[in-house]
C-alpha atoms as a printed R data frame, in Angstrom:
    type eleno elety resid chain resno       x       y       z
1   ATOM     1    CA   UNK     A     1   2.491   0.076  11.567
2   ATOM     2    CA   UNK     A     2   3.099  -2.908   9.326
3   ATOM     3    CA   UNK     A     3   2.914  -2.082   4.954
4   ATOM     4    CA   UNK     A     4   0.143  -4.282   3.755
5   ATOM     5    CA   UNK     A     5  -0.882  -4.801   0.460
6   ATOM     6    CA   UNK     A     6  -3.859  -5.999  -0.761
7   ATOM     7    CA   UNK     A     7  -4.673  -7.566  -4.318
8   ATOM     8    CA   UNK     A     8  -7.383  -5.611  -7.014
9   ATOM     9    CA   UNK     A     9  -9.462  -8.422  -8.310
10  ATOM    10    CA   UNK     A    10 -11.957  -6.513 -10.172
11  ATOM    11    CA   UNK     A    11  -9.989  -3.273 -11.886
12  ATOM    12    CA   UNK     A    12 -10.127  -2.810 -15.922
13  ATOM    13    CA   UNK     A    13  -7.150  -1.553 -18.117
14  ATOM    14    CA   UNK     A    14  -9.054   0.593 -20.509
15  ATOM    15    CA   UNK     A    15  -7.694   2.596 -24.187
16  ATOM    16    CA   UNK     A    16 -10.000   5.278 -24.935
17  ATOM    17    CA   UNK     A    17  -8.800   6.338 -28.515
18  ATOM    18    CA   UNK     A    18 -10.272  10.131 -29.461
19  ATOM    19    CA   UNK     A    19  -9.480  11.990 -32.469
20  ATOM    20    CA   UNK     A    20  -6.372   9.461 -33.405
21  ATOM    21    CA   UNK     A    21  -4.917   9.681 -29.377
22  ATOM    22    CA   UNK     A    22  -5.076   7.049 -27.113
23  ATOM    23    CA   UNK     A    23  -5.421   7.445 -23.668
24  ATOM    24    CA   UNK     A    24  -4.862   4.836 -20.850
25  ATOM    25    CA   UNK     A    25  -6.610   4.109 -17.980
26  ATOM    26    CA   UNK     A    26  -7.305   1.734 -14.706
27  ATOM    27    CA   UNK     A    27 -10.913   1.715 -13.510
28  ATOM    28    CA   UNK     A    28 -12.858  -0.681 -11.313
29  ATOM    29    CA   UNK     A    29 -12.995  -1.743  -7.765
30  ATOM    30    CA   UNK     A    30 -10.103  -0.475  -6.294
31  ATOM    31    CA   UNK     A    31 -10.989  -2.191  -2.666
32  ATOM    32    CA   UNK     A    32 -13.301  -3.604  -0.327
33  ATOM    33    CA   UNK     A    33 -14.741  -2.691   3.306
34  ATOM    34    CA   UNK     A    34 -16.505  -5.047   5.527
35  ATOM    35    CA   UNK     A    35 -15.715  -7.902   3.302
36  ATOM    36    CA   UNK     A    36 -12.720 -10.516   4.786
37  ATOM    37    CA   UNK     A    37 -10.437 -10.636   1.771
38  ATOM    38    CA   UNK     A    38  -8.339 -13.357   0.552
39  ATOM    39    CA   UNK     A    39  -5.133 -12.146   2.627
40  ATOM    40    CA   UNK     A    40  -7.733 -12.662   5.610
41  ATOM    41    CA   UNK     A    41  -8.112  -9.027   6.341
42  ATOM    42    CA   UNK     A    42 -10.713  -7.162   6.908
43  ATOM    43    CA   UNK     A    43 -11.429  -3.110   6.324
44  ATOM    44    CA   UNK     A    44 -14.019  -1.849   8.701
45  ATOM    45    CA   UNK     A    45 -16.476   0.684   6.467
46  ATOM    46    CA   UNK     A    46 -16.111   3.047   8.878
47  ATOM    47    CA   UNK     A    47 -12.190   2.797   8.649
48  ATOM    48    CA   UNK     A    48 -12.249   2.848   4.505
49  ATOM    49    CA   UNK     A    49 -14.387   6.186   4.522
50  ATOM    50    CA   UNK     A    50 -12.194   7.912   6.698
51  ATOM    51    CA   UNK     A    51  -9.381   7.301   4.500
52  ATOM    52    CA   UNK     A    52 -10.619   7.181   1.364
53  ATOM    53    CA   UNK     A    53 -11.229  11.136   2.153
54  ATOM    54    CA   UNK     A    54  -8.011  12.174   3.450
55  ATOM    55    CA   UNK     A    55  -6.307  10.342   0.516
56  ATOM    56    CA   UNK     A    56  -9.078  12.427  -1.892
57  ATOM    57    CA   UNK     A    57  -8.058  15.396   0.132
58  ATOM    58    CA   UNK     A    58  -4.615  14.939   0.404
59  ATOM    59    CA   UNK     A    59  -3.719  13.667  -2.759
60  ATOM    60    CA   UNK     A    60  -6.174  13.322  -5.295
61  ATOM    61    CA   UNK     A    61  -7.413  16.819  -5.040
62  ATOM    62    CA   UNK     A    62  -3.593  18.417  -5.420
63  ATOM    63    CA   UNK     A    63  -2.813  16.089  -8.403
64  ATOM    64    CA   UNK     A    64  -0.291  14.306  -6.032
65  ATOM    65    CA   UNK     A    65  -2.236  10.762  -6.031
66  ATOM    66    CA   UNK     A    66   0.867   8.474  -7.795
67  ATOM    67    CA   UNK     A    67   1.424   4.721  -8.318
68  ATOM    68    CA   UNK     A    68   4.190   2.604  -8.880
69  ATOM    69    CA   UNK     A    69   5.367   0.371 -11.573
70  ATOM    70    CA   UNK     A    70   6.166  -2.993  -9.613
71  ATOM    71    CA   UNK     A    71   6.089  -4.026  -6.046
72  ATOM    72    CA   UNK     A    72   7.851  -1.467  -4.094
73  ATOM    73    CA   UNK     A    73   9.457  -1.862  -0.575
74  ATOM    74    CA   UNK     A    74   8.013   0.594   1.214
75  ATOM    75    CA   UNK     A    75   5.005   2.901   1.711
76  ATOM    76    CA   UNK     A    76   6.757   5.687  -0.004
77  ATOM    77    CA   UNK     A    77   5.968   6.766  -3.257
78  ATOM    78    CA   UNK     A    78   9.566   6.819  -5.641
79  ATOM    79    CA   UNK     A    79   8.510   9.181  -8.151
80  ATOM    80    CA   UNK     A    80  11.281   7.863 -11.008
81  ATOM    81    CA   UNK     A    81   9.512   4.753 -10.716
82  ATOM    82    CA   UNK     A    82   5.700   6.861 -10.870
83  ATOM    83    CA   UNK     A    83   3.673   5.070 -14.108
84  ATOM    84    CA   UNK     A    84   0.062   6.354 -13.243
85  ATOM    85    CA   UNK     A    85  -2.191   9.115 -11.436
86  ATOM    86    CA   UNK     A    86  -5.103   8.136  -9.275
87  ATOM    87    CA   UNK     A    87  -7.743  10.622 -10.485
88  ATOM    88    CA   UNK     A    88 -10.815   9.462  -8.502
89  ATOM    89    CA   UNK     A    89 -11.426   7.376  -5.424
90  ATOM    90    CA   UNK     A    90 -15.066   7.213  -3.492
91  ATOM    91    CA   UNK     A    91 -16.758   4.932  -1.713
92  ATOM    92    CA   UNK     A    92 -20.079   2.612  -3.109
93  ATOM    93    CA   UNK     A    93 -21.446   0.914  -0.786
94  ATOM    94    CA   UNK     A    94 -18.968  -1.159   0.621
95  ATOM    95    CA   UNK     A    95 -16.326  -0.915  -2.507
96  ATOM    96    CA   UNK     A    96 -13.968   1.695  -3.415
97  ATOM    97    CA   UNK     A    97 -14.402   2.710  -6.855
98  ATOM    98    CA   UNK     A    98 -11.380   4.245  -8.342
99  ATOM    99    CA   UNK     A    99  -9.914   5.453 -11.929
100 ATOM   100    CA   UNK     A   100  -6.468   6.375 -13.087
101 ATOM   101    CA   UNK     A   101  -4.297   7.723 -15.850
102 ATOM   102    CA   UNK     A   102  -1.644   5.795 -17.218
103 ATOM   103    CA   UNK     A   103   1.202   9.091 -17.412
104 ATOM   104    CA   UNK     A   104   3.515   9.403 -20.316
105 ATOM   105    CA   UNK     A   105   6.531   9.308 -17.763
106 ATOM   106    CA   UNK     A   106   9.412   6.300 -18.989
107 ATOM   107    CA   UNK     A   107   7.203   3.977 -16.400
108 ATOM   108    CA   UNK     A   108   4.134   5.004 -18.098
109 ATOM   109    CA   UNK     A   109   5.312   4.522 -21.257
110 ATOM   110    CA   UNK     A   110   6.392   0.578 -20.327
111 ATOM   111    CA   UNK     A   111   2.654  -0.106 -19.488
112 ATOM   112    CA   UNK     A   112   1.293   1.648 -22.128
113 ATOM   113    CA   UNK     A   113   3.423  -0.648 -24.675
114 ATOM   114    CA   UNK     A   114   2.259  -3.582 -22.660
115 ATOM   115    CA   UNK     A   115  -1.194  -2.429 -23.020
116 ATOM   116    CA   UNK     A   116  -0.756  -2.669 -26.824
117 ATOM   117    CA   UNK     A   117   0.826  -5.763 -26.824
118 ATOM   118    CA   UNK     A   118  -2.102  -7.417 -24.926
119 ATOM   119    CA   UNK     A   119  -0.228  -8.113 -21.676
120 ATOM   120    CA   UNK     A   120  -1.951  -9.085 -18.874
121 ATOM   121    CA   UNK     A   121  -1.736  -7.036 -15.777
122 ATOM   122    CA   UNK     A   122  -2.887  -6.891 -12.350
123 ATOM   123    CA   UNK     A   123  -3.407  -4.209  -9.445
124 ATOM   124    CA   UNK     A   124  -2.294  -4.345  -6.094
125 ATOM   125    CA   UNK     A   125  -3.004  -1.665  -3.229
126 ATOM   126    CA   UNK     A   126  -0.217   0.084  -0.938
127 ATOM   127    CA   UNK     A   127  -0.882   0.817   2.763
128 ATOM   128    CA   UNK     A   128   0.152   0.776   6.467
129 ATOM   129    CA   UNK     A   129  -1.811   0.290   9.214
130 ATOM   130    CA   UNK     A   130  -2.213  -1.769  12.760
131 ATOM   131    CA   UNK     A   131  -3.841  -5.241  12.430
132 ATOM   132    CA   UNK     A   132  -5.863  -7.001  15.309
133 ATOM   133    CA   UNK     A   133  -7.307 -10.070  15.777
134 ATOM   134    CA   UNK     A   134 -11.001 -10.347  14.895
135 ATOM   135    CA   UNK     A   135 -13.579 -12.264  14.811
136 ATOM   136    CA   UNK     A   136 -13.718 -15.613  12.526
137 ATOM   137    CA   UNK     A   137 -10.012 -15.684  12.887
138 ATOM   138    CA   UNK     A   138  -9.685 -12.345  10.501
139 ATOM   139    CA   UNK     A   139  -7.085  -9.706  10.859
140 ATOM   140    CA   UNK     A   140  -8.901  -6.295  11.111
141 ATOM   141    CA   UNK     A   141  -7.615  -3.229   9.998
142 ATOM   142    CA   UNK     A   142  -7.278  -0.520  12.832
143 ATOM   143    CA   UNK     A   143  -7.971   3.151  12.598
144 ATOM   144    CA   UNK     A   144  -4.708   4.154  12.192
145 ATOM   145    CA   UNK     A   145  -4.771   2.752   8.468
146 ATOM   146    CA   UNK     A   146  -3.216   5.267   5.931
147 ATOM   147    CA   UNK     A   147  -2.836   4.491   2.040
148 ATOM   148    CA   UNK     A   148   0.323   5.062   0.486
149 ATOM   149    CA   UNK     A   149  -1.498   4.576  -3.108
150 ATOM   150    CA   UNK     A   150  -4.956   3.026  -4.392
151 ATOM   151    CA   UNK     A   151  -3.267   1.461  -6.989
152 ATOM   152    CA   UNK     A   152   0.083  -0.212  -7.848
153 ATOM   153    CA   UNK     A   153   0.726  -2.120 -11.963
154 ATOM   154    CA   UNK     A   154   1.926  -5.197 -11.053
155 ATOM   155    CA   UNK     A   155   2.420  -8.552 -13.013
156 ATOM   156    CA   UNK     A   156   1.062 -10.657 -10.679
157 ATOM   157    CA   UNK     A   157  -0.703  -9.490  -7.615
158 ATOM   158    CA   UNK     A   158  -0.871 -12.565  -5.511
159 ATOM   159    CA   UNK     A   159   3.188 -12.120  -5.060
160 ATOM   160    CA   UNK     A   160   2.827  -8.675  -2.905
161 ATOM   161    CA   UNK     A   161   1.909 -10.653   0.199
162 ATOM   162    CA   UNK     A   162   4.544 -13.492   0.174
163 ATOM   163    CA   UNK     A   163   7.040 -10.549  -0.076
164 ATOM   164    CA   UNK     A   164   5.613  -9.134   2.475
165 ATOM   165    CA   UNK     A   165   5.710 -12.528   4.474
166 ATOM   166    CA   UNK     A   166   9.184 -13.078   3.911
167 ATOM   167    CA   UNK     A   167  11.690 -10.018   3.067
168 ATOM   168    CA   UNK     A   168   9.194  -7.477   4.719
169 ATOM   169    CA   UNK     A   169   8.662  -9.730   8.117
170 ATOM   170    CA   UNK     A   170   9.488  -8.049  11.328
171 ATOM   171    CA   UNK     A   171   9.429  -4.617  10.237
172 ATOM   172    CA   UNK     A   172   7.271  -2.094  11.491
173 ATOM   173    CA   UNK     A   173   6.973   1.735   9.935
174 ATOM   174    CA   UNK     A   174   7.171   5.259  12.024
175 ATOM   175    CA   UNK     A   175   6.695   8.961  11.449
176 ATOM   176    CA   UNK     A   176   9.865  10.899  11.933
177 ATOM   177    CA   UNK     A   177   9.090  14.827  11.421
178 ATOM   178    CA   UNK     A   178   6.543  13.868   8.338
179 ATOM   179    CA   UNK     A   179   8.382  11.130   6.787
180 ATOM   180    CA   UNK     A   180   8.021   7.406   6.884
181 ATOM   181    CA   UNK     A   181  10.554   5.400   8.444
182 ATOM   182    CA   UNK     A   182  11.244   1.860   8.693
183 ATOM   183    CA   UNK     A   183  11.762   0.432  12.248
184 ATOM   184    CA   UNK     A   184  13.680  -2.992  11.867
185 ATOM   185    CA   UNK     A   185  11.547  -4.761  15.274
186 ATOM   186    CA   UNK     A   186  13.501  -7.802  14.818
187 ATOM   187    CA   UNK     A   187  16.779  -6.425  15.522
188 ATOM   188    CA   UNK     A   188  15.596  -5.339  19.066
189 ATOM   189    CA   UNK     A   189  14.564  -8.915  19.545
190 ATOM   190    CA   UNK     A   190  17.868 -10.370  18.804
191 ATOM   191    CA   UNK     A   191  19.699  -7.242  20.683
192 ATOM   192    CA   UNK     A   192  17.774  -8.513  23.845
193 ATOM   193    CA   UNK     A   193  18.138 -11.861  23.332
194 ATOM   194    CA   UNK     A   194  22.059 -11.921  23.276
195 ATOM   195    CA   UNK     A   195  22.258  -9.858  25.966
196 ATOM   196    CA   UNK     A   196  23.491 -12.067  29.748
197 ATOM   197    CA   UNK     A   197  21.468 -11.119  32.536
198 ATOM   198    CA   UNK     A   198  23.473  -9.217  33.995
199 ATOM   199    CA   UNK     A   199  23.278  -6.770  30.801
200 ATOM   200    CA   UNK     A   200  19.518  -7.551  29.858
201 ATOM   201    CA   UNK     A   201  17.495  -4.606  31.579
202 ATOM   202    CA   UNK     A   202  20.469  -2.413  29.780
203 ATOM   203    CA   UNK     A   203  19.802  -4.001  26.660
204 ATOM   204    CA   UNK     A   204  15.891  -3.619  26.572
205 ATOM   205    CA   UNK     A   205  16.288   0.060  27.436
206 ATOM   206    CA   UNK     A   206  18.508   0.832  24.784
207 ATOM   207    CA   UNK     A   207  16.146  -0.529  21.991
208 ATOM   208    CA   UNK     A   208  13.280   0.984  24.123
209 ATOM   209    CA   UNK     A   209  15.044   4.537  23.386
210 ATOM   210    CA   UNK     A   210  16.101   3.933  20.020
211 ATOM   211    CA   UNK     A   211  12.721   3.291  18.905
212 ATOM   212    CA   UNK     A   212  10.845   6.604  20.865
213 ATOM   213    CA   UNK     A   213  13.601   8.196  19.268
214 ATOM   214    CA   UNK     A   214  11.901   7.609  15.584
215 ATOM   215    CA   UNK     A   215   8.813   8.239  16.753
């Protein structure tokens, strides 16, 4: 499964002040279903519902639902790096609505500071899933799509997907007893391709078993 991010165009960063205490938030459209996006992707409804509950269920539900400050490398969630809780995620129509918490952790605290100081900052989803050609030349999300987090704080949210273009190209992500694993697909590739031919159908088994063997 490849990580793909995805840019939140229409989310709010909110102060509620009650009784001389602040309190942060992120509220808005959190994504987008049925809708080709500006990344070219598209989220099939039917796709988005089905994970919108597991991640409800799964995380949102057992106060587990975290974001990141900055543009992580991976689908995991570090929790040193945790600056916010996703407290509610459900479907409209065809957008997500979602709201979170900034947390008074030392990553909450940063954004909470550049709240105050009238800093501009953007949103950017965290995911992994399959991609297939569709039609109008989109790439459609497959069924297999799981979200790592609704909601990332970044300072600019158009980077995520030239990162991803770049230092995140050729690598693919596995389950390995429950955790997430990165599977570098590129090194197979060049494996095989310096192999003779004498040594090639040797070469293309052993990346064949080293990759059911993180599955």
């Amino acid at each position: 499964m490849k990580l793909i991010r995805e840019e939140i165009s229409d989310a709010n960063f909110l102060v509620e002040e009650k009784g001389g205490e602040k309190k942060y938030f992120i509220e808005g459209v959190f994504m987008q279903s049925d809708l080709k996006n500006r990344n070219g992707r598209v989220y099939p409804k039917a796709v988005m519902e089905t994970e919108v509950k597991r991640y409800t269920k799964e995380n949102i539900d057992r106060n587990r639902a975290f974001g990141e400050l900055g543009h992580p490398d991976g689908p995991t969630i570090n929790l040193e790096r945790v600056s916010h809780m996703i407290t509610e995620l459900k479907m409209d129509g065809s957008n997500v609505m979602g709201r979170a918490k900034i947390m008074d952790t030392p990553y909450g605290k940063i954004v909470k500071n550049l709240m105050d100081e009238g800093a501009t900052l953007g949103v950017s989803s965290r995911g992994m899933g399959s991609l297939k050609a569709g039609r109008s030349g989109a790439q459609e999300v497959q069924g297999d799509f799981y979200l790592a987090t609704a909601a990332d704080i970044v300072a600019d949210p158009s980077a995520p997907d030239a990162f991803v273009s770049g230092i995140m190209e050729g690598k693919e992500w596995v389950w390995d007893n429950g955790i997430i694993k990165e599977v570098n697909i590129e090194r197979y590739k060049q494996e095989i391709q310096k192999a003779t031919q004498r040594s090639l159908n040797e070469a293309k088994l052993r990346a064949f078993e080293d990759f059911l063997s993180k599955l």
